[in-house]
PATI-751257 format. One record per residue: residue number from 0; x, y, z of N, C-alpha, C in turn. Coordinates in steps of 0.2 Angstrom, whole numbers, always signed. Example, Ala and Ser with C-alpha at 12.3 -4.5 7.8 and 13.67 -1.06 7.14 Angstrom:
<sites>
0/+66/-28/+39/+62/-22/+39/+66/-16/+39
1/+64/-11/+35/+68/-5/+36/+64/+0/+39
</sites>
This chain:
<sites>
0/+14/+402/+65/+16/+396/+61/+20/+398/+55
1/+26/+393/+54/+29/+396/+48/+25/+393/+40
2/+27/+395/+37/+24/+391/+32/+26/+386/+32
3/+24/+380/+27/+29/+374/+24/+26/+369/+22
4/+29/+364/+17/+26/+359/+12/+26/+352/+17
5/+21/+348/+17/+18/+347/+22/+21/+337/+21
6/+24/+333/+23/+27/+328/+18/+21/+324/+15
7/+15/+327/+14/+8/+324/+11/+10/+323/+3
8/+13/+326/+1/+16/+325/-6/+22/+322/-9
9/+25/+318/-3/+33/+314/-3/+32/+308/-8
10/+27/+307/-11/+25/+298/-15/+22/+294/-9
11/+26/+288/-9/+25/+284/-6/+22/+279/-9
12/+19/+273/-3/+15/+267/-6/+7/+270/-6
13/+5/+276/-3/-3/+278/-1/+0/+279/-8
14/+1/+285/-14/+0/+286/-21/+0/+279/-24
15/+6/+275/-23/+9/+269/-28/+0/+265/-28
16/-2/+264/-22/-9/+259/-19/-13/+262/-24
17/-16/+271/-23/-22/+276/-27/-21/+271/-35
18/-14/+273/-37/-13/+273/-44/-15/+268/-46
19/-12/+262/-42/-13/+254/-46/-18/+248/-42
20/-21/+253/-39/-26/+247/-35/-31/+252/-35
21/-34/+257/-36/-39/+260/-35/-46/+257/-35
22/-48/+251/-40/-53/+249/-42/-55/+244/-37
23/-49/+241/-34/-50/+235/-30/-46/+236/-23
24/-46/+243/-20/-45/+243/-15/-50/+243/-7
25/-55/+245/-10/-62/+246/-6/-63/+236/-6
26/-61/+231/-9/-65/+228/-9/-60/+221/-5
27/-52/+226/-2/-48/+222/+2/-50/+221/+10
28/-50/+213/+13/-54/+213/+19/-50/+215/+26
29/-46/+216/+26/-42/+219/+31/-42/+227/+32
30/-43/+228/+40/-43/+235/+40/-39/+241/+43
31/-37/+245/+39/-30/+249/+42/-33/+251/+48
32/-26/+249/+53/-23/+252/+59/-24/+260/+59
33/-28/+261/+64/-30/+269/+64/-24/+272/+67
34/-22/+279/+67/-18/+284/+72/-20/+283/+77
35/-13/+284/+82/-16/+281/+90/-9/+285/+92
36/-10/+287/+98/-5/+288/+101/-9/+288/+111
37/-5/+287/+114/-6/+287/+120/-8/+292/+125
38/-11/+295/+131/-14/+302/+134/-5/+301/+137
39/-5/+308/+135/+2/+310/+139/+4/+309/+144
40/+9/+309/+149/+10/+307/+155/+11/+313/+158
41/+7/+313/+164/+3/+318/+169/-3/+320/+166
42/-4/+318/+160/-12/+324/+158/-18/+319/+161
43/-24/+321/+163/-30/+319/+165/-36/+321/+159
44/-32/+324/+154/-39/+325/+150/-41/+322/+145
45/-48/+322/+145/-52/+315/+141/-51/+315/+133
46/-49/+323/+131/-45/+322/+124/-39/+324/+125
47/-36/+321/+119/-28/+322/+122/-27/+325/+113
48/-22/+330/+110/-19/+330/+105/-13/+326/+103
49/-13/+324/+95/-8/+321/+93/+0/+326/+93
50/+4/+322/+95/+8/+324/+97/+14/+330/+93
51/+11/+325/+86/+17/+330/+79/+10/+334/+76
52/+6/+336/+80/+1/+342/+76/+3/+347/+73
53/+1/+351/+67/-3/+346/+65/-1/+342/+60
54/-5/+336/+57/-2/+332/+53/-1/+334/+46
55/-8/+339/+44/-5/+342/+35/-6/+351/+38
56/+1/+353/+36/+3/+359/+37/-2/+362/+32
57/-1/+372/+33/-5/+375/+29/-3/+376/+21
58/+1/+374/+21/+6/+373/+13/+6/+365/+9
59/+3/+361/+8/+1/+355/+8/+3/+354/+0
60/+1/+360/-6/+4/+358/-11/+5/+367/-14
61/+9/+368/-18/+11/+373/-22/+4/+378/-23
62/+6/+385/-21/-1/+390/-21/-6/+389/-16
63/-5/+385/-13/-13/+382/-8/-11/+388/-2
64/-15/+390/+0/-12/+395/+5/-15/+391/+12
65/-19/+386/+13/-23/+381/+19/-27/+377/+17
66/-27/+371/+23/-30/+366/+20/-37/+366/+27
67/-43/+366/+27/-48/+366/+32/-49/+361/+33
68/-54/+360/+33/-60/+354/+38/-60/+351/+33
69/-59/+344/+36/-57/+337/+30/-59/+330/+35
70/-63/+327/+27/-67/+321/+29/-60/+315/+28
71/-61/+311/+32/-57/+306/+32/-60/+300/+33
72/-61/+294/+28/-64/+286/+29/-58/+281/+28
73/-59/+275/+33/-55/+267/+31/-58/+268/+22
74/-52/+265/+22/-53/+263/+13/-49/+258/+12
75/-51/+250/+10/-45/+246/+10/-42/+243/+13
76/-34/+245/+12/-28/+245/+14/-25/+251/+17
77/-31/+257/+18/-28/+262/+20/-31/+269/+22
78/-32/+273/+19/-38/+278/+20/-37/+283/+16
79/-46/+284/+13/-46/+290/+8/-48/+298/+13
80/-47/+302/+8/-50/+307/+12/-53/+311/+8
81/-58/+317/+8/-60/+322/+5/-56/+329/+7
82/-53/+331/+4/-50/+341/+10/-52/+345/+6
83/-55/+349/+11/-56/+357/+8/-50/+360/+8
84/-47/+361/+0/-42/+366/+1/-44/+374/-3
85/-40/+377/-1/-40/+386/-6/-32/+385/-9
86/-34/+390/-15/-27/+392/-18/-27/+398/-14
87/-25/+400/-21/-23/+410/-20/-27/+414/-22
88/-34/+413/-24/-38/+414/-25/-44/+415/-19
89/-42/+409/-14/-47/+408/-9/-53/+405/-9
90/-53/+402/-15/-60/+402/-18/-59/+393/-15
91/-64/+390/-11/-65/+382/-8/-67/+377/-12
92/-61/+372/-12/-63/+368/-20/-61/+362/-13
93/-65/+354/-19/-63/+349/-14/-58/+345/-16
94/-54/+342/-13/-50/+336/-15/-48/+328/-15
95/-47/+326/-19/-45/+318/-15/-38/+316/-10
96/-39/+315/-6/-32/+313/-3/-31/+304/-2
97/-26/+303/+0/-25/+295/+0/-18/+295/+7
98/-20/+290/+10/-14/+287/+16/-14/+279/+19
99/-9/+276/+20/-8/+270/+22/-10/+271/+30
100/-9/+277/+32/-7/+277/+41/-13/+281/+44
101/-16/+286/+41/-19/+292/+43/-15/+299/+45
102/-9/+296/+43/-3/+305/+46/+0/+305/+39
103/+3/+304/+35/+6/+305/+30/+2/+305/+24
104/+0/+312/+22/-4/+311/+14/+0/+314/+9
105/-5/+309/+5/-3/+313/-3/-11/+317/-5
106/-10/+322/-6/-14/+325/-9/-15/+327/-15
107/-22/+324/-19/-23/+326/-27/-22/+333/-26
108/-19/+335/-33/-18/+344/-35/-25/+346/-39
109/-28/+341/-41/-32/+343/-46/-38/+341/-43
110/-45/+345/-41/-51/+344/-38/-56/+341/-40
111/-59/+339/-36/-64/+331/-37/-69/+333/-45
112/-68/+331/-48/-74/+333/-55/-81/+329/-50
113/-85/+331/-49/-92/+330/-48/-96/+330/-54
114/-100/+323/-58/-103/+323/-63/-110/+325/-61
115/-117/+327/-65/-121/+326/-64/-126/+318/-66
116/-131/+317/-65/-133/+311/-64/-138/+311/-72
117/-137/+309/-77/-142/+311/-82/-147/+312/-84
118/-149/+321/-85/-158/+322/-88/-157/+326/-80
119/-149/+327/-76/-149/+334/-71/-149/+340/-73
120/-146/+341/-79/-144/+347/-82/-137/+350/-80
121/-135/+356/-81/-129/+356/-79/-124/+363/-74
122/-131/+362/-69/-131/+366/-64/-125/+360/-60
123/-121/+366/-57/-115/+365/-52/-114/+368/-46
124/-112/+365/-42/-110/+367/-35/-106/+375/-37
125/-107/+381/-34/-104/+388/-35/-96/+386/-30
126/-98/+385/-24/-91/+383/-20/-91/+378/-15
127/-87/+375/-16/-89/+370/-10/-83/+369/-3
128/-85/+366/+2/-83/+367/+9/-86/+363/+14
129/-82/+361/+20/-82/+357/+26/-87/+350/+24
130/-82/+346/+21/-84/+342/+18/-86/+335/+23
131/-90/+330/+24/-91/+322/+27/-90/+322/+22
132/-86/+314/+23/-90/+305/+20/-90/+300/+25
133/-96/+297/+21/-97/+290/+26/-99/+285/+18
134/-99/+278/+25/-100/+273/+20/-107/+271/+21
135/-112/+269/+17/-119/+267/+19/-119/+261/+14
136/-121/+255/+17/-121/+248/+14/-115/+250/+7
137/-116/+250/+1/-111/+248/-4/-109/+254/-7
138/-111/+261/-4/-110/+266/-8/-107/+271/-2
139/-101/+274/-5/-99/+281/-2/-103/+286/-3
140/-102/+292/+3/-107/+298/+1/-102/+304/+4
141/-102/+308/+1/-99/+314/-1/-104/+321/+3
142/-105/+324/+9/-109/+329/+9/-105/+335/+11
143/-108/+340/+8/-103/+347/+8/-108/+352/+7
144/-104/+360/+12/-110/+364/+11/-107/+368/+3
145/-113/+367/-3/-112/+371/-8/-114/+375/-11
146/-112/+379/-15/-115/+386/-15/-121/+387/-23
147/-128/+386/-19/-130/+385/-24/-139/+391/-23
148/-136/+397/-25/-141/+401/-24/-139/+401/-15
149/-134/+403/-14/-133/+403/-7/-132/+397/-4
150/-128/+395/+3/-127/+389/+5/-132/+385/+6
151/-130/+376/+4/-134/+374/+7/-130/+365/+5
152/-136/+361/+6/-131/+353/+7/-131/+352/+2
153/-125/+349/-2/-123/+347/-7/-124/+339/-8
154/-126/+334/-11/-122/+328/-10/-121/+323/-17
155/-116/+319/-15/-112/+314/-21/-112/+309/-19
156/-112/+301/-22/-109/+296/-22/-103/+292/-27
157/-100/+288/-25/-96/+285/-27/-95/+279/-24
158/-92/+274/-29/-91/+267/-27/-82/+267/-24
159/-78/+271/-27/-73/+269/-28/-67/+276/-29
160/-72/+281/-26/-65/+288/-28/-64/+288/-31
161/-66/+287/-37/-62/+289/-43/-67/+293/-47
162/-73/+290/-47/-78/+294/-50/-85/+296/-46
163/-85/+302/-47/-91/+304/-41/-97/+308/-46
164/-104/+304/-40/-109/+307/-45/-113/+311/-41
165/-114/+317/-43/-120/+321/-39/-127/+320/-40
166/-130/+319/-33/-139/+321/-31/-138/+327/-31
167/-147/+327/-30/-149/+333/-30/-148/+335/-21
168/-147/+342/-22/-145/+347/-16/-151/+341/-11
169/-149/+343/-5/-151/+340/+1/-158/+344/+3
170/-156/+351/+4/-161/+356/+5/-160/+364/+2
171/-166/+365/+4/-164/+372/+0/-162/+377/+3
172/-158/+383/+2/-153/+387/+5/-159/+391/+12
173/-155/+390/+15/-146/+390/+18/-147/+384/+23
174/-142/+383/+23/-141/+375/+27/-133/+374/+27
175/-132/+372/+32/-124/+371/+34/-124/+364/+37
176/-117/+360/+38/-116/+355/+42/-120/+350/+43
177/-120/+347/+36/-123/+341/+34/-122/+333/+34
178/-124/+332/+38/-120/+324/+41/-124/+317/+41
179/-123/+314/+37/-127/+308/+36/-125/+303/+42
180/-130/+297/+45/-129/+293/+50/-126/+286/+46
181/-123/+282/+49/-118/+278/+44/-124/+273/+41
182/-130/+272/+45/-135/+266/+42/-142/+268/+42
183/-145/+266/+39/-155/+267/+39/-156/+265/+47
184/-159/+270/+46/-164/+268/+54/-170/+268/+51
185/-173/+262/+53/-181/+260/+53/-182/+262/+45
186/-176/+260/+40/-176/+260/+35/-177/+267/+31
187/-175/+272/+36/-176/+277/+34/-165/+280/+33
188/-164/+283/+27/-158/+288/+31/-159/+296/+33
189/-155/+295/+38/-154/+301/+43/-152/+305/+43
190/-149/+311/+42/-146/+317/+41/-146/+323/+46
191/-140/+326/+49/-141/+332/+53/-139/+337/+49
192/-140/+344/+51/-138/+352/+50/-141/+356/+52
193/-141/+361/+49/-139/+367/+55/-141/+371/+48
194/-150/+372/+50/-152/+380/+47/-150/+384/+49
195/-147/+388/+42/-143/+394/+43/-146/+400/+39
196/-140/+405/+38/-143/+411/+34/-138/+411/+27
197/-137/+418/+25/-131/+417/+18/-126/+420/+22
198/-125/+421/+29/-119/+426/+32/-115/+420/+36
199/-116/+423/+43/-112/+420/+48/-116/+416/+54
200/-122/+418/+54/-126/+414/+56/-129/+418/+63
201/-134/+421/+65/-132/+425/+69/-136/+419/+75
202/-139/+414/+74/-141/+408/+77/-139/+403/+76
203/-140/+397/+77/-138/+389/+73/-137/+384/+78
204/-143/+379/+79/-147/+373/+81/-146/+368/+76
205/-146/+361/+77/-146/+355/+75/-151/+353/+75
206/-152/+351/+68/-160/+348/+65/-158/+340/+63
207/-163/+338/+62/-161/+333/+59/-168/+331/+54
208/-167/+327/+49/-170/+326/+43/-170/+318/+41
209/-175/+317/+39/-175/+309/+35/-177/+309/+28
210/-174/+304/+26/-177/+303/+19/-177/+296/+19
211/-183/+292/+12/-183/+287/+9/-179/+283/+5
212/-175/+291/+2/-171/+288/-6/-166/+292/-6
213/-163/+295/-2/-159/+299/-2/-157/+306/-5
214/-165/+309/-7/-167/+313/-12/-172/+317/-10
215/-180/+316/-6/-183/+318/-4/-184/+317/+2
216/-183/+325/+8/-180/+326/+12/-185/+329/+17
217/-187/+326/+23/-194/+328/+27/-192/+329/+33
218/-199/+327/+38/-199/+327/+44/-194/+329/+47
219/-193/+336/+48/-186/+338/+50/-189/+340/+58
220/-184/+340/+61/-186/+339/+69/-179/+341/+74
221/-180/+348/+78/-176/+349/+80/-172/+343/+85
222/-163/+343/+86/-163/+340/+91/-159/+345/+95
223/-155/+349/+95/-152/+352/+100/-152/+358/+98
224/-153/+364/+103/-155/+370/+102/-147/+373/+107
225/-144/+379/+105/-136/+384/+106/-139/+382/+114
226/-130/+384/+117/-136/+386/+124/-135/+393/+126
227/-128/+395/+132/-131/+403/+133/-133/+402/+140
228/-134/+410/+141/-134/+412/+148/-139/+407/+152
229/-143/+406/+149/-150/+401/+154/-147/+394/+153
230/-142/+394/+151/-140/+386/+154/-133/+386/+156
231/-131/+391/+154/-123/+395/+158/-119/+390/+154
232/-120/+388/+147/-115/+386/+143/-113/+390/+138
233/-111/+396/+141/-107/+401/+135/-103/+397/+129
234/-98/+393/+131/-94/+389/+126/-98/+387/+119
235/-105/+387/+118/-107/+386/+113/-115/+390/+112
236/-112/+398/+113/-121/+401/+116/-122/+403/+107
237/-117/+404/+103/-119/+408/+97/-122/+402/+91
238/-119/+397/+92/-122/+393/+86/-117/+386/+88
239/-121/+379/+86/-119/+374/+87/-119/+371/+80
240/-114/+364/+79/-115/+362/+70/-111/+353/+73
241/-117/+351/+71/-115/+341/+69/-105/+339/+64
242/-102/+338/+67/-94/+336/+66/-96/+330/+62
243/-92/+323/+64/-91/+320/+62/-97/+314/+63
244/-97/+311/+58/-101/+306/+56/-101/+302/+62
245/-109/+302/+66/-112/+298/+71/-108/+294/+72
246/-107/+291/+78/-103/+283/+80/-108/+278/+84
247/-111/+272/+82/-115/+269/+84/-111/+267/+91
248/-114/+266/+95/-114/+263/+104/-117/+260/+109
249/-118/+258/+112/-123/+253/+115/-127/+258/+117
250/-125/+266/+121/-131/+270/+122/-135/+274/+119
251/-131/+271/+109/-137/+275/+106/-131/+278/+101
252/-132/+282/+98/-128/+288/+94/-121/+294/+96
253/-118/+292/+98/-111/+297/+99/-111/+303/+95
254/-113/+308/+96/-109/+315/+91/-107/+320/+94
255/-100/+319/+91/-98/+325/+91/-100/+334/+88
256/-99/+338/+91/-100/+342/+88/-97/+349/+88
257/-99/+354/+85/-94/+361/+87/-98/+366/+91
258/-96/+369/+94/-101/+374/+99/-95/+380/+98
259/-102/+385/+95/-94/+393/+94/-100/+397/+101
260/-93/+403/+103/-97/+408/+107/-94/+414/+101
261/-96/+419/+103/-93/+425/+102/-92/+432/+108
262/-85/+433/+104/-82/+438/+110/-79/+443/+105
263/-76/+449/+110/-75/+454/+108/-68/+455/+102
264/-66/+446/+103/-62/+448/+97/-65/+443/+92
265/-72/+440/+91/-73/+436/+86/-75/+429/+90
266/-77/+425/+86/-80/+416/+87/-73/+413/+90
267/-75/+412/+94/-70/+405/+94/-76/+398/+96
268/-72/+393/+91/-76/+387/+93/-72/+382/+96
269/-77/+378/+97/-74/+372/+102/-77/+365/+102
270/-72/+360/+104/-77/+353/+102/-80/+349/+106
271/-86/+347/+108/-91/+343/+112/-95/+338/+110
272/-97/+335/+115/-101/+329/+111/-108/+327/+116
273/-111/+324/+113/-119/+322/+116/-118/+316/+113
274/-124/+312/+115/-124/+306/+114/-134/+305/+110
275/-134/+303/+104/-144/+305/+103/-144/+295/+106
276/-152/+296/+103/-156/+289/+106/-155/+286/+99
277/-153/+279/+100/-152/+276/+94/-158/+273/+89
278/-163/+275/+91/-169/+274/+87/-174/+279/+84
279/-173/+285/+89/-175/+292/+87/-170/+295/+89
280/-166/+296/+85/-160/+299/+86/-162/+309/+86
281/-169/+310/+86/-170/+316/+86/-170/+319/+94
282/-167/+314/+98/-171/+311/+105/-162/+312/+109
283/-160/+318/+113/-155/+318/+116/-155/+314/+125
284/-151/+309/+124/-149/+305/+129/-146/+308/+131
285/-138/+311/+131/-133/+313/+136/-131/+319/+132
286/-129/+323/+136/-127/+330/+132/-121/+334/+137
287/-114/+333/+136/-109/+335/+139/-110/+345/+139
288/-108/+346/+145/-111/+350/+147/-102/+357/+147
289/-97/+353/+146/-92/+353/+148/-89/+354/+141
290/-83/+359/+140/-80/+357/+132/-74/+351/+133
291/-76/+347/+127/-68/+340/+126/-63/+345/+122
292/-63/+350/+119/-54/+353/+117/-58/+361/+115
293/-54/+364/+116/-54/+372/+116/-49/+372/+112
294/-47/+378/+110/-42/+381/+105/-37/+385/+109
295/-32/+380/+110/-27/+383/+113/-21/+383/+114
296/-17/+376/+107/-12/+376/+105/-9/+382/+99
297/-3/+383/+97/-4/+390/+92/-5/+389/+87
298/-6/+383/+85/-10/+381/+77/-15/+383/+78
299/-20/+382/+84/-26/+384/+83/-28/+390/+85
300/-25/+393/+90/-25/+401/+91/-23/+404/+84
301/-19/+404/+81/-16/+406/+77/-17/+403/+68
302/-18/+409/+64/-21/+407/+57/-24/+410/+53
303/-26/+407/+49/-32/+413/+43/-37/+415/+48
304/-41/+410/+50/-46/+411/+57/-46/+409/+62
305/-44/+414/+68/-39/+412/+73/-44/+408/+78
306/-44/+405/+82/-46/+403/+89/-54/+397/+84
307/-48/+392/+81/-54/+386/+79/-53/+380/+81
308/-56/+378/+83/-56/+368/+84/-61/+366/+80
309/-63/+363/+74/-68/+361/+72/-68/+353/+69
310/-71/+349/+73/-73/+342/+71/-76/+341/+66
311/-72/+336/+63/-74/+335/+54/-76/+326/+54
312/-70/+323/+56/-72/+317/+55/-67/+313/+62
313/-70/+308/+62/-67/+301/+68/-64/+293/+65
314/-62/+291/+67/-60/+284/+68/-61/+282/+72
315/-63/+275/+75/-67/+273/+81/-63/+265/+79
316/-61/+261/+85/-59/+256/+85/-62/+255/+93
317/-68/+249/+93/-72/+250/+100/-68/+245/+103
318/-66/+238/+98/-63/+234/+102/-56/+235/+107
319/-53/+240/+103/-47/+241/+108/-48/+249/+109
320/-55/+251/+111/-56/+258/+115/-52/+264/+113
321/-54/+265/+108/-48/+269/+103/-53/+275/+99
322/-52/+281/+102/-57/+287/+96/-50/+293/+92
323/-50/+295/+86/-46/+298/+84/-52/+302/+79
324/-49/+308/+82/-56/+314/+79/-49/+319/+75
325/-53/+319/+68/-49/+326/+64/-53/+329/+66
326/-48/+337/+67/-51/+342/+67/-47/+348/+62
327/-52/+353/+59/-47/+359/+59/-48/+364/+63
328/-40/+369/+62/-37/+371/+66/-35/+380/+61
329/-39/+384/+67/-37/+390/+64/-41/+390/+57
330/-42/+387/+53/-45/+386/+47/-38/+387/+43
331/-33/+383/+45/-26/+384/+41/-22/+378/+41
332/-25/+374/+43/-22/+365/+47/-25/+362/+48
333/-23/+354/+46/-27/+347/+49/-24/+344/+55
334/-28/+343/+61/-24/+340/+67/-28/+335/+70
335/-24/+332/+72/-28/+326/+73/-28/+325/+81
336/-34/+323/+88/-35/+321/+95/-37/+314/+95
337/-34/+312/+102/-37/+308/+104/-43/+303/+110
338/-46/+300/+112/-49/+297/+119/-51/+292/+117
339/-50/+288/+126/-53/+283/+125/-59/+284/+125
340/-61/+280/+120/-72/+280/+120/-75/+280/+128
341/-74/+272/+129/-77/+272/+136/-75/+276/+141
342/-69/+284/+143/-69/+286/+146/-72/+294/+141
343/-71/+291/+135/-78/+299/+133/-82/+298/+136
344/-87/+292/+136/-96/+289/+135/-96/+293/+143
345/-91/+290/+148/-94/+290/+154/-90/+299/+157
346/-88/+301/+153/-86/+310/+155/-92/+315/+153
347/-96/+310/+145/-103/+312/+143/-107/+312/+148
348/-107/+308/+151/-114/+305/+156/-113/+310/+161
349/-108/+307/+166/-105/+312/+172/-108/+320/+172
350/-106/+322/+165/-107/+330/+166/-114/+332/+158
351/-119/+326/+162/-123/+329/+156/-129/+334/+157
352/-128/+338/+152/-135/+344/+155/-139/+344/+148
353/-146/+341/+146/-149/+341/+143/-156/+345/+143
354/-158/+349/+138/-162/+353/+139/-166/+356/+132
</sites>
């Protein structure tokens, strides 16, 4: 891929909206028309790629050498987004981005100041990386893995992107892919991830966790274990990790997820989904047995970290059967896929192997 500046920086109305409606943008009732394009003619497959992939090149602003795994929410009149980017230093800081469409961004050059919450002291995230957000009743949340005596879940609110406030760490290191459910269940909030180590992980299963206040974090409770020879799902035998923020559905929990193997030239990951039980969501309904996208266009073969498809965030419009999953790519690009829900839901079922 050649390099180059990506048109996320061109202005536009998504800046002109940030700058002069920022306060009173969350609180417009209309809701932006998500990315959509149509399954290509001839294809049969249940995700399909957006057509001008990817949408933010690996040069997005001056110095930045790639842009990763990036959370994307409605917002408004348009959508904000969270991105991990690196300079030239490499070192993972987060960003705010902003768009009317979901394909043309402007991206902040200047990284999100996260406050502490007063009487926290002024311990800080060391680095932070592969960011959600979701929205739960009135407040945005921010979860990222951050470097704090080794990785682990980071998390922030905010009302309105402009100012963000840090809670206390989720869990204690090492913890990766940390992904909040958009509502309380049984008045409880939900959280997934993936105990890890300080390396590369030479395991990684899906846990799940609740809490009362969004502070004290218990009852953790396996829900999906790698698979592997004994289930003859190599595509994700080395380590699994929760994507994009749950999508509720009449059969319970939709998620997405990343399933990596490893091979002689390194991980390659891939993207998949199960479906949990919508009231014990620690409880797997349906579990695609099959991969939805492999790494195989040259954005994604090709990069700082070659052979990656990694699901970060979704848009879901159920009434007109419409799913749009960011993903990163290569770990140097944001691209965006797409399917219909109702022929995910039933390609779920069809080829489910739950175990």
């Amino acid at each position: 891929m050649a390099d180059q500046f990506s048109p996320v920086n061109a202005g536009g109305t998504a800046l002109a909206a940030h700058k002069g409606q920022a306060t009173n943008r969350g609180k417009l009732a209309a809701a932006p028309a998500m990315p959509w394009q149509e399954r290509p003619a001839g294809s049969k497959d249940v995700v399909w790629r957006h057509s001008a992939n990817p949408v933010i090149g690996r040069r997005p602003l001056p110095d930045v050498l790639g842009i990763y795994n990036s959370a994307v929410i409605p917002f408004g009149d348009g959508f904000a987004a969270v991105f991990r980017l690196e300079d030239r230093t490499r070192f993972p800081r987060l960003h705010m981005g902003w768009s009317d469409d979901g394909l043309q961004w402007h991206i902040e050059p200047t990284p999100i100041a996260f406050k502490n919450r007063p009487g926290d002291g002024d311990e800080v995230s060391d680095y932070a990386y592969d960011p959600r957000v979701v929205k739960i009743e009135d407040k945005y949340y921010i979860t990222w893995c951050g470097g704090t005596n080794g990785p682990t879940i980071s998390v922030a609110t905010t009302t309105d992107f402009q100012e963000f406030t840090r809670l206390d760490n989720a869990f204690l290191p090492h913890n990766r892919n940390g992904v909040l459910f958009p509502r309380r269940i049984d008045g409880k909030y939900f959280m997934l991830s993936r105990p890890s180590d300080n390396g590369h992980t030479p395991f990684g299963d899906i846990y799940i966790s609740q809490s009362p206040d969004m502070i004290h974090w218990g009852k953790h409770r396996k829900v999906m274990g790698r698979g592997g020879d004994e289930h003859g799902l190599w595509w994700e035998r080395t380590k699994i990790g929760a994507g994009p923020v749950p999508i509720e559905i009449e059969e319970g929990w939709l998620m997405i997820y990343h399933g990596v193997m490893d091979t002689c030239n390194g991980f390659v990951y891939h993207m998949g989904a199960a479906i949990l039980d919508r009231d014990e969501p620690w409880k797997v309904a349906y579990r695609c047995s099959k991969i939805l996208l492999a790494p195989e266009a040259d954005y994604e073969v090709f990069g700082h970290v070659p052979n990656v498809v990694f699901p970060v965030a979704a848009l879901c419009d159920q009434e007109q059967d419409r799913l749009a999953v960011y993903y990163g790519a290569a770990d140097t690009v944001t691209c965006l896929c797409y399917s219909r829900l109702s022929e995910l839901i039933s390609y779920i079922k069809e080829n489910s192997l739950v175990f």
